[in-house]
MARDRENKE-913893 format. One record per residue (C-alpha): residue number from 0; x, y, z. Coordinates in pm, whole numbers, padded with zeros to 5 digits. Example, Ala and Ser with C-alpha at 12.3 -4.5 7.8 and 13.67 -1.06 7.14 Angstrom:
BEGIN
0	01230	-00450	00780
1	01367	-00106	00714
This chain:
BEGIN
0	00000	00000	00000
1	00156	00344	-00094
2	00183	00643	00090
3	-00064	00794	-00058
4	-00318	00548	00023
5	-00292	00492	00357
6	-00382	00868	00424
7	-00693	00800	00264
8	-00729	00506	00473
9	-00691	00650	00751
10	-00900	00955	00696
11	-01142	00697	00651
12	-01147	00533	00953
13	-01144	00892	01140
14	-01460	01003	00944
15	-01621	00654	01087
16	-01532	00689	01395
17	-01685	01061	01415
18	-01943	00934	01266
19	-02024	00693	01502
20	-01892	00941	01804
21	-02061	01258	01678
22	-02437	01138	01614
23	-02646	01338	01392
24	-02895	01496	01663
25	-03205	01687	01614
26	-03341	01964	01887
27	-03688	02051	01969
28	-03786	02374	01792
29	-03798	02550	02095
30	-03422	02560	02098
31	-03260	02801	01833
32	-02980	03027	01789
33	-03096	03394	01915
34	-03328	03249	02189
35	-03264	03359	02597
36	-03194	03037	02828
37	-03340	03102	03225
38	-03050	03243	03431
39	-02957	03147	03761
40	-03112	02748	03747
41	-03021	02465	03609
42	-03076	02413	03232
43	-03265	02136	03075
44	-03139	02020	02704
45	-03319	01741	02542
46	-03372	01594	02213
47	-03323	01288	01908
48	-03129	01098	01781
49	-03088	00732	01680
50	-03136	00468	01932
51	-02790	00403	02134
52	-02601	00724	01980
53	-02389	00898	02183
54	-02434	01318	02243
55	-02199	01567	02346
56	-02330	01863	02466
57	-02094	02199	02496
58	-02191	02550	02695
59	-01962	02777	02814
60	-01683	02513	02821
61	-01792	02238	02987
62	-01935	01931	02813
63	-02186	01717	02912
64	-02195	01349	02783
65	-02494	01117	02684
66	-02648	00838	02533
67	-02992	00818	02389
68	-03227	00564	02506
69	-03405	00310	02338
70	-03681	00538	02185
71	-03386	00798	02018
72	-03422	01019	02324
73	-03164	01206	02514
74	-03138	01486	02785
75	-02866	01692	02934
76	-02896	01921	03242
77	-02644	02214	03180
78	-02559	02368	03536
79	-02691	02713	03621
80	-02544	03036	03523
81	-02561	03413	03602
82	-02713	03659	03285
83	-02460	03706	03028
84	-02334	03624	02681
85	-02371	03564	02402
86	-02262	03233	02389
87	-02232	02944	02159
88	-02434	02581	02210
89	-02281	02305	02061
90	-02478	02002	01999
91	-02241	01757	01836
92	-02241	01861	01479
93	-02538	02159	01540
94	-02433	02488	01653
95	-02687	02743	01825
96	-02516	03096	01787
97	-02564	03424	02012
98	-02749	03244	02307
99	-02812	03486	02573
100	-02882	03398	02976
101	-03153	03588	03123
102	-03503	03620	03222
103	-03759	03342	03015
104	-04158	03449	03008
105	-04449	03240	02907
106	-04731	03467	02790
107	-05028	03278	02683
108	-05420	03338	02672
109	-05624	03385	02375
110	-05665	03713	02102
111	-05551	04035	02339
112	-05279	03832	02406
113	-05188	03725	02047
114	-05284	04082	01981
115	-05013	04259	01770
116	-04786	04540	01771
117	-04842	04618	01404
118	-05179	04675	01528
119	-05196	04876	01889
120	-05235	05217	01936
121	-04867	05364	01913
122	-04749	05035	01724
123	-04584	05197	01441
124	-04351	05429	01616
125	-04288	05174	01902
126	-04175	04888	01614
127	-03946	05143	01400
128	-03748	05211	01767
129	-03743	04768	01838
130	-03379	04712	01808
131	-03280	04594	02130
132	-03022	04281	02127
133	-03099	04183	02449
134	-03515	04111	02410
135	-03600	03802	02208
136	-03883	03675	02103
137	-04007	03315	01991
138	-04425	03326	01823
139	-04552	02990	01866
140	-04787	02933	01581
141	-05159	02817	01626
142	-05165	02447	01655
143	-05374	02174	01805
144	-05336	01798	01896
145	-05517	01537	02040
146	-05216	01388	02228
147	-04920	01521	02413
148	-04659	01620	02157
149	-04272	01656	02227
150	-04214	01942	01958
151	-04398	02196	01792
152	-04517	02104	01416
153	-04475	02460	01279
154	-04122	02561	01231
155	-04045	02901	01410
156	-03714	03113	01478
157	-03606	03301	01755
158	-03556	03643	01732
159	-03359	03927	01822
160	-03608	04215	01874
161	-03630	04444	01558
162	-03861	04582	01335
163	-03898	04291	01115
164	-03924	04054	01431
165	-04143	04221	01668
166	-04414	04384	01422
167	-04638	04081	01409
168	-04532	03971	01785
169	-04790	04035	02133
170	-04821	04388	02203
171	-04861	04293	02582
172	-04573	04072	02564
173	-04319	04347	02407
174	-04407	04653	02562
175	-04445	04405	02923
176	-04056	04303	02821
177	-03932	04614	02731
178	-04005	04791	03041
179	-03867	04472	03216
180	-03552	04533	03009
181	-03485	04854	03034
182	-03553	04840	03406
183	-03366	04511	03492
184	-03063	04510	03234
185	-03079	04141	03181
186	-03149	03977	02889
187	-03530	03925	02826
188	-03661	03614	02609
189	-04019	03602	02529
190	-04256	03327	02418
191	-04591	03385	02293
192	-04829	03123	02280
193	-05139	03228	02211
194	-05460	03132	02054
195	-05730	03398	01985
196	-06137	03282	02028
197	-06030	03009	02251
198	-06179	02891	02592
199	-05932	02775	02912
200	-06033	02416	02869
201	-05800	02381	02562
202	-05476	02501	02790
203	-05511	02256	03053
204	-05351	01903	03033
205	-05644	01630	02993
206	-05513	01439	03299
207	-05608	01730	03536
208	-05958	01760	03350
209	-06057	01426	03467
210	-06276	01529	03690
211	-06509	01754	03488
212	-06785	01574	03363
213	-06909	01785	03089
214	-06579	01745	02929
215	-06514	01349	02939
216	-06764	01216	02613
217	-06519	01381	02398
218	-06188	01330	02568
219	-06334	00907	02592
220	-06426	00956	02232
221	-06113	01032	02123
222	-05923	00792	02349
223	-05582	00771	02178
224	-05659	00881	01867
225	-05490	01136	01710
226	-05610	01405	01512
227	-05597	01287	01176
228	-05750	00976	01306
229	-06000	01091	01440
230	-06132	01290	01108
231	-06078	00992	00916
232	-06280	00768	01132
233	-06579	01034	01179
234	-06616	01140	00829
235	-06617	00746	00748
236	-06885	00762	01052
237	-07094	01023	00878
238	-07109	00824	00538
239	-07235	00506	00675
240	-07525	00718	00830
241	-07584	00970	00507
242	-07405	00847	00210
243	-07119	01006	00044
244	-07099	01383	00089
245	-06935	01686	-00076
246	-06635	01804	00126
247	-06553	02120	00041
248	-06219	02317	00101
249	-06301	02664	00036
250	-06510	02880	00220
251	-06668	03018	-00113
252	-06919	02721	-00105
253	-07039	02804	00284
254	-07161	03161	00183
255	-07276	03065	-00191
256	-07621	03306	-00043
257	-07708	03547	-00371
258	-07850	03251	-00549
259	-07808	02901	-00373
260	-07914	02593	-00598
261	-08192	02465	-00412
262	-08300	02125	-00364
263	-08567	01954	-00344
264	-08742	01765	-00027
265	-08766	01387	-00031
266	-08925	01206	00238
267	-08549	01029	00265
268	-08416	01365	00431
269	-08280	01282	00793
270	-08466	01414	01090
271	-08345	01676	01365
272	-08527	01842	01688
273	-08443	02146	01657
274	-08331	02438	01821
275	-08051	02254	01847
276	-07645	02323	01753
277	-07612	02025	01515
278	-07284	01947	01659
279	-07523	01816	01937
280	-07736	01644	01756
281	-07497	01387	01597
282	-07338	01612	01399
283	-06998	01629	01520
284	-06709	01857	01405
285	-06921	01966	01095
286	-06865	02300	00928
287	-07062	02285	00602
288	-07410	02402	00440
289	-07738	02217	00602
290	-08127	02240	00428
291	-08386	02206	00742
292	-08717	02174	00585
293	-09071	02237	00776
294	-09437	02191	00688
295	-09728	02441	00821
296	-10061	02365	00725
297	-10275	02714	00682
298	-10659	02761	00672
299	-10879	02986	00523
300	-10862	03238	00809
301	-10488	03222	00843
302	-10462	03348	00510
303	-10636	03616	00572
304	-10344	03875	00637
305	-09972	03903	00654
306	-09821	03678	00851
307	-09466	03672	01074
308	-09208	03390	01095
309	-08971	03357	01325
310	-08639	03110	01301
311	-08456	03204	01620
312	-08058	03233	01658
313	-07924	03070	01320
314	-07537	02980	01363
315	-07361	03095	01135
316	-07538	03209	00806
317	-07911	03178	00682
318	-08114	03175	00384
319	-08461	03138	00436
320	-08752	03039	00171
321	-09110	03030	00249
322	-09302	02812	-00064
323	-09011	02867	-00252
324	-08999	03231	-00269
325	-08680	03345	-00091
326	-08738	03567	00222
327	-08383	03690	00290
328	-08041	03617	00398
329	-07839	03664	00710
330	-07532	03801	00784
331	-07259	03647	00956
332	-07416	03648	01296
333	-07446	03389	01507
334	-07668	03576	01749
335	-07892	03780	01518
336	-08289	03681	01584
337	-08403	03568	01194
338	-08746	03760	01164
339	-08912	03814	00862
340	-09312	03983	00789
341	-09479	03745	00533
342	-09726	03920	00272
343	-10064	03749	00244
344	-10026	03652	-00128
345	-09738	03436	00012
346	-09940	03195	00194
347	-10189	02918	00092
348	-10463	02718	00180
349	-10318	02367	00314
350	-09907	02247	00302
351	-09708	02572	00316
352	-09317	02473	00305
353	-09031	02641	00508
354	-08670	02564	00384
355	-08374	02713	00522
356	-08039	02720	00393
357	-07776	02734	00713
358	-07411	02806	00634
359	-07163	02762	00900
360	-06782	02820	00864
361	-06664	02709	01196
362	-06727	02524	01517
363	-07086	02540	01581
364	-07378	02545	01340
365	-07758	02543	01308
366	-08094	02646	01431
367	-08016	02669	01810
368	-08295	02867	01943
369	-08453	02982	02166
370	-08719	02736	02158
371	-08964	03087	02230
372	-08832	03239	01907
373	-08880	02960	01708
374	-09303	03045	01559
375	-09519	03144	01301
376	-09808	03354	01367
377	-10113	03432	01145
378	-10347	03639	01292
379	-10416	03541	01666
380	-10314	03194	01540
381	-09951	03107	01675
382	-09778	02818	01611
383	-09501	02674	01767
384	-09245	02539	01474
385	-09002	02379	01694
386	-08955	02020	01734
387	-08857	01806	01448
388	-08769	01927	01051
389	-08640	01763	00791
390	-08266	01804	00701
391	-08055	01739	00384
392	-07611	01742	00375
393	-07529	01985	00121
394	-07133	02027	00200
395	-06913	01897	00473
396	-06587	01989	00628
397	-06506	01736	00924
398	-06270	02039	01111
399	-06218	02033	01496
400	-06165	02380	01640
401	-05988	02392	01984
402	-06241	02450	02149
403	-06434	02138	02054
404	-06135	01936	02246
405	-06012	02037	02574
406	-05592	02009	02609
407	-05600	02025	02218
408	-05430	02366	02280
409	-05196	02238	02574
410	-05090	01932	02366
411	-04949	02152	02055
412	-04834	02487	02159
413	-04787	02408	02592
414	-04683	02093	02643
415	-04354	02109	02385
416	-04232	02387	02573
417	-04286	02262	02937
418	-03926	02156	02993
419	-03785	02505	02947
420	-03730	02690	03287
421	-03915	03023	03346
422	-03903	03315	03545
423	-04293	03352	03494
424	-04621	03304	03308
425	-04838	03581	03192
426	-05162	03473	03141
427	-05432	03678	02996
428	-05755	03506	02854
429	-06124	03462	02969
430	-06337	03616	02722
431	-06475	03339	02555
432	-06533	03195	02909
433	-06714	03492	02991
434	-06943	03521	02705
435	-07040	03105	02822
436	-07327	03020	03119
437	-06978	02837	03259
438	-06821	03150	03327
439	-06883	03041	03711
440	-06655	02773	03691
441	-06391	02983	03558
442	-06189	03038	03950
443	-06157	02624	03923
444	-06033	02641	03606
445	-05784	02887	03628
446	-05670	02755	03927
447	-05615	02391	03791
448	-05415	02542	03451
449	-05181	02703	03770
450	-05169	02397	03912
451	-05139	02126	03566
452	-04834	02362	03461
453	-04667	02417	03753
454	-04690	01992	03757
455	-04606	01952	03442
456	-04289	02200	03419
457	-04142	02090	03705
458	-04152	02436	03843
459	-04391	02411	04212
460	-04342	02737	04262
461	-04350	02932	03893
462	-04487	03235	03928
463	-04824	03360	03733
464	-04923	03734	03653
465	-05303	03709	03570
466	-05435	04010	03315
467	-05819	04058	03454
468	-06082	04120	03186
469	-06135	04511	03113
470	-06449	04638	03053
471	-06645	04564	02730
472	-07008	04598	02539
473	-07278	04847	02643
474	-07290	05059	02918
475	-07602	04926	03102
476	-07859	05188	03222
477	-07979	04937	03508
478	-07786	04714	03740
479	-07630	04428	03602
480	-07675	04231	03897
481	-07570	03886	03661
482	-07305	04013	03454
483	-07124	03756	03340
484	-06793	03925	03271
485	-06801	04059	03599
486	-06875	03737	03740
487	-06529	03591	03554
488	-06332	03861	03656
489	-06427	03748	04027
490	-06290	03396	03919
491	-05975	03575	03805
492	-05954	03718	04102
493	-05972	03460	04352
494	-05756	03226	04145
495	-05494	03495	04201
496	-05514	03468	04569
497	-05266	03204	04617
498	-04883	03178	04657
499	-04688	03338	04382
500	-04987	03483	04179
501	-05075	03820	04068
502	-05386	04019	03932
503	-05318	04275	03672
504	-05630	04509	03678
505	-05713	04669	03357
506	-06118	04747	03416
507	-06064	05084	03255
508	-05890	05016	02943
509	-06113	04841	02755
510	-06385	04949	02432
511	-06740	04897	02459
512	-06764	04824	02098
513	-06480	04619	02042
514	-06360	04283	02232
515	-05964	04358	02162
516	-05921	04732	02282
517	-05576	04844	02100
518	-05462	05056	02347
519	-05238	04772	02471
520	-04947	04996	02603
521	-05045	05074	02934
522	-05189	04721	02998
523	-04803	04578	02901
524	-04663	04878	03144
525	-04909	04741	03428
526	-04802	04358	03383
527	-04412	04481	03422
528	-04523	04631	03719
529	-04678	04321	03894
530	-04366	04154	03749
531	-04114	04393	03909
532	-04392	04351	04250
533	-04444	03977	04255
534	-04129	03801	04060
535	-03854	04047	04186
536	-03975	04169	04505
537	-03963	04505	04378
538	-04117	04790	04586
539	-04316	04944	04292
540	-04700	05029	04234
541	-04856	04781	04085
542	-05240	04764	04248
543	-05541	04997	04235
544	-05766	05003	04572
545	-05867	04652	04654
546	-06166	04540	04888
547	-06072	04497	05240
548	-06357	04539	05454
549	-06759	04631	05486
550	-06950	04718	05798
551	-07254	04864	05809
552	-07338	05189	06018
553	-07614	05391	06011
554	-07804	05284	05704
555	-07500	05323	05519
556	-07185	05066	05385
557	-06858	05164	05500
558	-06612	04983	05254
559	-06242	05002	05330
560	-05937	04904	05111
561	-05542	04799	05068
562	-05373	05057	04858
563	-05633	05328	04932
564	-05359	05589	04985
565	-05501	05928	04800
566	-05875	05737	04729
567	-06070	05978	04476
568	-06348	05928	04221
569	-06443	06015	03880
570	-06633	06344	04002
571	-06726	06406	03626
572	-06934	06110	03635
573	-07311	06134	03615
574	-07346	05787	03892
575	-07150	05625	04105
576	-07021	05244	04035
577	-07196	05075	04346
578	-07495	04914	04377
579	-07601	04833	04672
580	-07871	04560	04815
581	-08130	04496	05141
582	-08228	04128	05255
583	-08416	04084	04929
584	-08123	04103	04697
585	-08267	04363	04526
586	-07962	04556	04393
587	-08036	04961	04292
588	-07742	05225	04222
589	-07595	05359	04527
590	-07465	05728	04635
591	-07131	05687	04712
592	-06890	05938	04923
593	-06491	05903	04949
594	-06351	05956	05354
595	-06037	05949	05369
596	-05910	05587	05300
597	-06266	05423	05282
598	-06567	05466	05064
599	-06959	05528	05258
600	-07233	05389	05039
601	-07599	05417	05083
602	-07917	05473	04874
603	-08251	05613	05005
604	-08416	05296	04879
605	-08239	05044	05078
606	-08277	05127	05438
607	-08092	04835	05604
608	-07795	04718	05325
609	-07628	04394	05355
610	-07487	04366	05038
611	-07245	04603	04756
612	-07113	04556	04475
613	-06873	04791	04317
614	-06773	04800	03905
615	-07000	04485	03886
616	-07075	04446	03510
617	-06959	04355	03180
618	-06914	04687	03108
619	-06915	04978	03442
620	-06860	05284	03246
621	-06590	05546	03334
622	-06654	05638	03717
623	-06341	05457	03853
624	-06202	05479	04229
625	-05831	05506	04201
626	-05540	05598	04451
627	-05246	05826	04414
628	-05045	05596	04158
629	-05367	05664	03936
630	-05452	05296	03951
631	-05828	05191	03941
632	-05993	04985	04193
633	-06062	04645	04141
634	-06421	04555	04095
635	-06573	04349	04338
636	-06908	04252	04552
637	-06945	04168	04927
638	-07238	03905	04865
639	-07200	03578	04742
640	-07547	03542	04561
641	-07631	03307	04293
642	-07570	03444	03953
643	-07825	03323	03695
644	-07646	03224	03378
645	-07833	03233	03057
646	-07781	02895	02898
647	-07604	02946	02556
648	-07443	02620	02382
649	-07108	02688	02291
């Protein structure tokens, strides 16, 4: 063998045995050059590679050795380190580049958190000043799974904060971390995972939902399906039970309402008691385009003048036909009352036909009432049309939205970042809770998702900053004695008296007309405070006026506070924000006088009060207590009365 060979030969056997040394590995997304590691504790790596492979893992120049398991799986804990950096992560043959140690936050919730920059008040000036190398931020896109996954399925960078990075990022989450920055000097990573229209259910682990009852047929249902699975096997379901259908994939067909072909009714149509969300009436995970079909049989004197039909809430779009001549179409509502005024010409001696086109684009579809609404009336002859009509399949899509599964939302976007240390969560999402009749078991929920993650990451004593609802829809002219919004920001409120949580109260910076104010600077500022308050100890103001107290004296309420220093009201406003109550619970607006630190409320038409409530409604207007850091007081009642929901299917 020449000289020349044996080189070769030898190169050979050094590229083999690197090979075999240096494994090709794969990281979990999560992991990327640019991102912020959790200073000051120890630091979880993890990741794949082939069975048996060995993994060398180098950070600040120490290496940590490791085999994977039987499954491809491997993990490294990296020892803990003060902020700094950059620094380099090597990973075998993978390099991560200009890794900074500081301070990690989770922010998660549903659309005001996702809300973004691009689009708050301010947003444009506040993006084109972004540069900042030491904030970083990592968008978690929308996802959802019916099992646990180890990594996220949609491929996202960390990034250092600039324009280009931070313009379509949470507007809460930057403004929250660039206060932090600025104030701290540390490095600040932030993670957004958020998911806008989206109920608490979906965040929460389905091992620590076991015990809800409402929730299990689904969860059983899907047993260990996953969700491609489970599509296949339900639209293979629906067949058996219909025939074959249309599936559509564009959203064109759903809203197809100028002039829809319409069919014709067969006695083979499929039956349904309606009102009724079809979902719940074996129906499924079905966004498509459904025909319901009804008879009324008219006499002579029905006929007699104009008549009035009414359908009811229609989910999500309608178009309705009385003996074939159409009536109208709906918009987009899934809440509008379908009314219509029928001319006498319309109607007929004997079979009179009603046929309704229903559209629905997503989650929850059909003629759901209520049952009251649902009539026809001709003359003083009223007829109740509920009950069973005839219904035809025009197009299908089998889609699940999150909030048809509960943990769907933890599995994808939670549950493949749980093994990253953090110095908090900020959590900021009720509103589809609120606008539920379950908003009352909101405190329990909120309270387990504390609990599941806290489990689940390792971390026993991770700390949570809670964003309360603000106010939103109509100022009410009456007492909204069962507000529902109100009554979820009381769940957010207990839920945030434990160890290591805070409340964030933003009651005053919300829109009446609009569910995602975009004023979201001051609500980020407000969050850093309770941060700086709760996580660092910081002696900073971070709470408005908070209950304390009520005795009763003299036919009035004498309510006293924490943080009450410099109490004032709104003197501009036309009322005050309490209501107050006798034995009988009946609530009426209350006069209400600020002494010194405490508040004396009273109203000529309650002699002997037992009750207040203060700011208690979806929506309390603009007469605010606040204290000398210009914070607002947090709503609140001293009863604990039953609140009567209003039953809407979700």
């Amino acid at each position: 063998m020449n000289k020349h060979s044996k080189v070769l030969l030898a190169l050979g056997l050094l590229l083999a045995i690197s090979a075999d040394v240096f494994a090709k590995v794969k990281l979990p997304q999560i992991f990327g050059s640019n991102m912020v590691l959790q200073r000051d504790k120890p630091i979880s790596l993890w990741g794949w590679a082939n069975a048996g492979e060995k993994v060398i893992v180098n950070f600040k120049g120490a290496d940590y050795n490791t085999q994977t398991n039987e499954q491809g799986r491997w993990q490294v804990e990296m020892k803990a380190s003060p902020a700094g950096g950059p620094y380099t992560l090597k990973v075998n043959e993978l390099n991560l580049d200009n890794i900074l140690l500081g301070d990690v936050f989770l922010c998660s919730g549903q659309s005001n958190m996702a809300f973004l920059l691009m689009k708050a008040d301010g947003g444009e000036k506040d993006i084109a000043n972004s540069a900042n190398d030491n904030i970083r931020v990592f968008n978690v896109n929308k996802d959802i799974e019916f099992q646990p996954l180890d990594d996220l399925t949609k491929k996202t960078p960390w990034q250092v904060s600039s324009p280009k990075a931070v313009n379509k990022f949470s507007a809460v989450a930057y403004y929250m971390g660039r206060k932090l920055q600025k104030e701290l000097n540390v490095p600040i990573g932030l993670i957004s995972s958020a998911y806008g229209g989206t109920v608490i259910e979906g965040f929460i682990s389905a091992p620590s939902l076991d015990t809800i009852q409402r929730l299990k047929p689904v969860l059983n249902q899907i047993g260990d399906k996953n969700q491609k699975q489970y599509i296949t096997a339900k639209v293979a379901e629906l067949e058996k039970l219909h025939g074959k259908l249309n599936q559509y994939t564009n959203t064109d067909v759903l809203w197809d309402t100028i002039k829809p072909a319409v069919p014709v009714y067969s006695k083979a149509w499929a039956t349904m008691k309606l009102p009724t969300l079809w979902e719940q009436a074996g129906l499924p995970n079905v966004d498509g385009v459904i025909w319901f079909y009804k008879e009324l049989n008219l006499n002579s004197v029905d006929i007699q003048k104009d008549a009035f039909l009414s359908l009811g809430r229609i989910a999500d779009q309608s178009v309705v036909f009385f003996n074939d001549v159409k009536l109208g179409s709906s918009p987009d509502s899934r809440d509008l009352i379908r009314e219509f005024t029928l001319p006498k010409d319309l109607l007929k001696v004997g079979t009179n036909k009603i046929l309704v086109r229903v559209a629905n684009k997503g989650r929850n579809g059909g003629i759901w009432g209520p049952q009251s609404k649902m009539f026809f009336k001709a003359g003083s002859n009223k007829v109740a049309i509920d009950g069973d009509w005839a219904y035809k399949i025009q197009e299908i899509n089998i889609a699940v939205h999150p909030n048809d599964v509960s943990s769907s939302i933890y599995n994808a976007m939670i549950n493949p970042l749980k093994s990253l240390q953090y110095k908090a969560v900020i959590w900021y999402q009720g509103e589809s809770n609120a606008n539920s009749n379950w908003a009352d078991e909101y405190e329990g929920l909120l309270k387990n998702l504390i609990k599941d993650w806290r489990k689940n990451f390792n971390q026993p004593q991770l700390p949570f900053v809670i964003v309360q609802l603000p106010n939103y829809k109509k100022v009410s002219t009456a007492p909204e004695v069962n507000a529902t919004w109100a009554l979820l920001r009381e769940g957010q409120d207990k839920a945030s008296r434990q160890a290591n949580v805070g409340l964030v109260n933003i009651i005053d910076l919300g829109l009446a007309n609009d569910i995602h104010p975009t004023d979201k600077f001051p609500v980020g500022e407000r969050v850093a405070a309770k941060v700086e308050q709760l996580v660092y100890g910081q002696k900073v103001a971070a709470d408005g006026p908070i209950f304390k107290s009520m005795k009763i004296q003299g036919g009035k309420a004498i309510v006293s506070f924490d943080y009450a220093e410099g109490l004032t009201a709104n003197k501009n406003a036309q009322r005050s924000n309490f209501i107050i109550a006798g034995k009988d619970k009946k609530f009426v607006w209350a006069q209400a006088k600020v002494v010194g630190n405490t508040v004396e409320v009273w109203s000529d038409e309650v002699k002997e009060p037992v009750a207040v409530r203060y700011a208690w409604a979806d929506n309390p207007g603009d007469n605010y207590l606040s204290n000398a850091s210009n914070l607002p007081a947090r709503p609140f009642r001293t009863d604990n009365w039953k609140i009567d929901l209003e039953v809407i299917p979700r």
